[in-house]
N, C-alpha and C positions, 0 to 999 in steps of 0.2 A: 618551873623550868630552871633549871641552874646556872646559875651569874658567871660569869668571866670574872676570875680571881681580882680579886683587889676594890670590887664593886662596892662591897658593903663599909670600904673605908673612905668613900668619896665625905667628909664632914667636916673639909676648911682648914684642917689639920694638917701638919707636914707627912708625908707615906715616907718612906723609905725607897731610893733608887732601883731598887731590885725587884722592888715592887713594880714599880712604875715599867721594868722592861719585861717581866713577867706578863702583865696585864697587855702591854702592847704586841706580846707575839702570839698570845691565845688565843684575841679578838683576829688576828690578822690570818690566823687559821682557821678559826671557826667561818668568815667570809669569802675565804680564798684568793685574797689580796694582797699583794706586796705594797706597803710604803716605807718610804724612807726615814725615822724615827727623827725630829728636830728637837736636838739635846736643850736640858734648861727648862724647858716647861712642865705647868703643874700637871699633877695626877691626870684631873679629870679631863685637862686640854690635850691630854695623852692620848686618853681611851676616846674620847670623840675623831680624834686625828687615826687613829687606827682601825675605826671601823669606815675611813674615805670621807671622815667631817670634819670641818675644817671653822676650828672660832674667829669669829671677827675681832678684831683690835680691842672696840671699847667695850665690847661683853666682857672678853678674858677681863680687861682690864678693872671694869668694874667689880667683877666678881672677888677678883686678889684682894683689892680695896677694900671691901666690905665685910671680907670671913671672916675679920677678927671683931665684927658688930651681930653678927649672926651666923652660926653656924648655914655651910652651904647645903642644899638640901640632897638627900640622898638619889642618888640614878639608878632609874630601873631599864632594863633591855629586853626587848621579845625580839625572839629570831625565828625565822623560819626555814626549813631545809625544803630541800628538791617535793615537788608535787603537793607544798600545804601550802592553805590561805587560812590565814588567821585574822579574828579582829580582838582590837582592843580598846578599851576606854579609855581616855585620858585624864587626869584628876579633874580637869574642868569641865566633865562630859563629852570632849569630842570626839568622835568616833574615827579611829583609823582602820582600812583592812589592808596587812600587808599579802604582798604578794608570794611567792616562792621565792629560795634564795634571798630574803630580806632580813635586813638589823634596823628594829627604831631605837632610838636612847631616848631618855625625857626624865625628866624630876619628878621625885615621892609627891612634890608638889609645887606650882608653878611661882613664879615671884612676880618683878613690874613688868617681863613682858613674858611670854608662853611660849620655849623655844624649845623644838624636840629634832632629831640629827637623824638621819638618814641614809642605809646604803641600801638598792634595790629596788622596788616597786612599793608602793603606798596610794591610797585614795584616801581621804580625810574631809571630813564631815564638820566643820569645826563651829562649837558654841559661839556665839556672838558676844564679844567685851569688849567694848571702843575703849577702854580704860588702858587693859592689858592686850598689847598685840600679840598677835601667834607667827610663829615663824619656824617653816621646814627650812633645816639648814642640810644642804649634801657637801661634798668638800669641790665642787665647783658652782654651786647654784644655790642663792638665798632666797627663801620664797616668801614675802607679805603677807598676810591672811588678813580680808576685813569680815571675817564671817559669813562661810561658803562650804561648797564642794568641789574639789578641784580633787585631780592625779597629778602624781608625781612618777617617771621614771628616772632614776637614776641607778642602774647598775654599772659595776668598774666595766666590764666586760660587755658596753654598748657606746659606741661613739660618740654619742650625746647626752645633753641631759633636759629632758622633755617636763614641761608643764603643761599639764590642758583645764579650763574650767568650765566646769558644770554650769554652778550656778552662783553670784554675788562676782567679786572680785579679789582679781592678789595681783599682786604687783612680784615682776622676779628681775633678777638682775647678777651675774656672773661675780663672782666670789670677788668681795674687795675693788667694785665695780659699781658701789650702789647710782654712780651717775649713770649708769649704762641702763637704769631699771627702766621696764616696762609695762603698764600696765594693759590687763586683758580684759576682754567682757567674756559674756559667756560664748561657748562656741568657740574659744579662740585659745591657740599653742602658743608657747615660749621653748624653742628649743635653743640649747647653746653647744656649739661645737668643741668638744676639745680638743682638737689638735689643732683650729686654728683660729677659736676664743671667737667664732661667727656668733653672732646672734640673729635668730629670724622669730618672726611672729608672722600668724596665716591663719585662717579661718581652718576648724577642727570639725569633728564629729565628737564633743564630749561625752557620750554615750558610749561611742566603742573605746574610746581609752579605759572606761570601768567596765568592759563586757569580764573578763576576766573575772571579775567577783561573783561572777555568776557561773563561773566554769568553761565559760567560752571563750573564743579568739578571732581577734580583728586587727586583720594585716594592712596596712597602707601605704603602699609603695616602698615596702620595706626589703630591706637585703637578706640575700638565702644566708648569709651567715648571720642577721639579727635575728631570719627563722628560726635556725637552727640555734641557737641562745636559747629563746622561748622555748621551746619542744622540749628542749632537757630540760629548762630550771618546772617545766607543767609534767613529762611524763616521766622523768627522774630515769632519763636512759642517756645512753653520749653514739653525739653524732659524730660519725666521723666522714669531713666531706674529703673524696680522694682526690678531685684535680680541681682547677684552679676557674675553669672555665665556666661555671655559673657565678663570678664574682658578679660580673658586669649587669643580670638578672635583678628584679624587682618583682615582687609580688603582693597584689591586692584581691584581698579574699577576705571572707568571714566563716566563720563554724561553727555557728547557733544551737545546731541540732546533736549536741551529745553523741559526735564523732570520735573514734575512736584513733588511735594515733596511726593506726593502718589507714584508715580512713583519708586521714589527713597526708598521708606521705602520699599515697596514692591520684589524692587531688594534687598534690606541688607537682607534681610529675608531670602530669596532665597539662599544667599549666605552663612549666618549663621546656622547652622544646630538647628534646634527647636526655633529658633524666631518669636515671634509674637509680633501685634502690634495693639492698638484700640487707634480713635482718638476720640475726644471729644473737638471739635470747633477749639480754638488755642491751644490745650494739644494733647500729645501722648503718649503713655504710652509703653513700651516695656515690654514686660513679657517673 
C-alpha cells in the first residue's frame, strides 16, 4: 500500500519544513479531514496530528529527548477506503481489524511502551506485556490496554468517541485528561462527547460493537445520521438525507443475515415512521 510522502523519513533526523506540510495535507485528504496544522512541531507529531492524533506532552517529549541516543523508529500506516476491512499484525503480535474509512499509524517496532494512533474504527486483539503498555491514541481519546479485546470507534464524522471491551481490561480517558480515566470490565462502554467533553460509562453488548468484522451491523439507539455514516463508510454509496425531520429518530436493530443494502433501507423505513427512500445508481435519497 503506498505511504503518505514523507513516511519513510520518520528516523530522529531534522525533515525539511516543506516536507512536514506536504505530509500534513496528503494524510488530511486521504481521511477527509480538516485540521488546523500547530506550527513548530516535529515531523512525525505532524503526521499523527493530521490523521485526528494527537501526542501526549511526555511521549512527544521523551521521544525529542532521546533521538539523538537512538534513532526513532520508522512508521508504518494501513488505511482503508469505503466497503474494506482489513487486519493487520502488529510487531508484537497483536491483532487489529480495521474497519472502513480507517488510518492506524504504529512503529517498524515497538519501544518502552506500545503506542499505535487512530482515525476511524478498529478492534484490537492485543499480546499480553505487563512490561511494555499498549495504548490506542485518537486525537480525543487515550486508551490503556492490560491485555485484551476491546473496539474502538473513533471517526472525525461521529459525535463521540466510543470504547467497548470484550474481554480483560483498558482503562480510557479524554486527551490530556488522564485524571478523568476510567476503567472497564468486560461488557462495558467509555464513550466521550466532543462537543461537550461528557464522559459516560454503561453496560455494553461487546459482541455487537465487533459484529462488523464479520460483515454485519448492530445499531443501538443510534441517530439516522450516525446510520447514514455507516451505510456509506460499508456500502461505499452517499446518502443523502432531504429534510431535517428524522433528526430527533433513533434506531435499534441488527442485520446478521447478509442483508443487502436494499434490505436494510427497506428495514430503517419500516422502523421510521413516514420514511421513504429512491435510489438512483450509487445515490439514495431519503425524503
Amino acid at each position: 500500500m503506498e505511504k503518505f510522502p514523507g513516511w519513510d523519513r520518520i528516523d530522529g533526523g531534522e525533515v525539511p519544513q516543506e516536507e512536514i506540510d506536504a505530509a500534513w495535507v496528503a494524510v488530511q485528504r486521504k481521511i477527509q479531514v480538516s485540521e488546523t496544522r500547530r506550527p513548530g512541531r516535529a515531523f512525525w507529531l505532524a503526521i499523527a496530528a493530521a490523521i485526528a492524533v494527537a501526542l501526549i506532552s511526555p511521549l512527544a517529549a521523551w521521544m525529542w529527548a532521546s533521538r539523538k541516543e537512538a534513532p526513532a523508529p520508522r512508521m508504518c500506516q494501513v488505511s482503508t477506503s469505503r466497503g474494506e476491512v482489513t487486519e493487520v499484525i502488529l510487531p508484537d503480535g497483536t491483532k487489529a481489524v480495521l474497519n472502513a474509512e480507517s488510518v492506524l499509524v504504529y512503529p517498524e517496532k515497538f519501544g518502552r511502551d506500545r503506542s499505535v494512533y487512530l482515525s476511524g474504527e478498529a478492534s484490537f486483539d492485543v499480546t499480553s506485556d505487563e512490561e511494555h503498555p499498549f495504548f490506542v491514541r485518537t486525537s480525543e481519546v487515550t486508551v490503556k490496554v492490560h491485555g485484551t479485546r476491546f473496539n474502538v470507534n473513533a471517526y472525525f464524522d461521529e459525535p463521540a468517541v466510543k470504547a467497548t471491551l470484550y474481554r480483560g481490561v483498558i482503562t480510557a480517558w479524554p486527551e490530556g485528561s488522564e485524571d478523568r480515566a476510567v476503567t472497564l470490565k468486560p461488557n462495558q462502554y467509555f464513550a466521550y462527547e466532543k462537543e461537550t467533553g461528557a464522559v459516560t460509562t454503561a453496560s455494553a453488548n461487546a459482541l455487537e460493537s465487533v459484529a462488523w468484522e464479520s460483515g454485519n451491523l448492530c445499531f443501538r439507539s443510534a441517530s439516522i445520521r450516525s446510520v447514514i455514516n455507516t451505510l456509506e463508510r460499508r456500502y461505499d454509496v452517499s446518502i443523502i438525507l432531504t429534510t431535517s425531520k428524522y433528526d430527533a429518530n433513533v434506531i435499534t436493530a441488527s442485520f446478521i443475515h447478509g442483508e443487502t443494502l436494499d434490505d436494510l433501507m427497506g428495514a430503517i423505513c419500516m422502523i421510521v415512521p413516514g420514511m421513504k427512500y429512491t435510489r438512483e445508481d450509487n445515490k439514495i435519497y431519503i425524503k
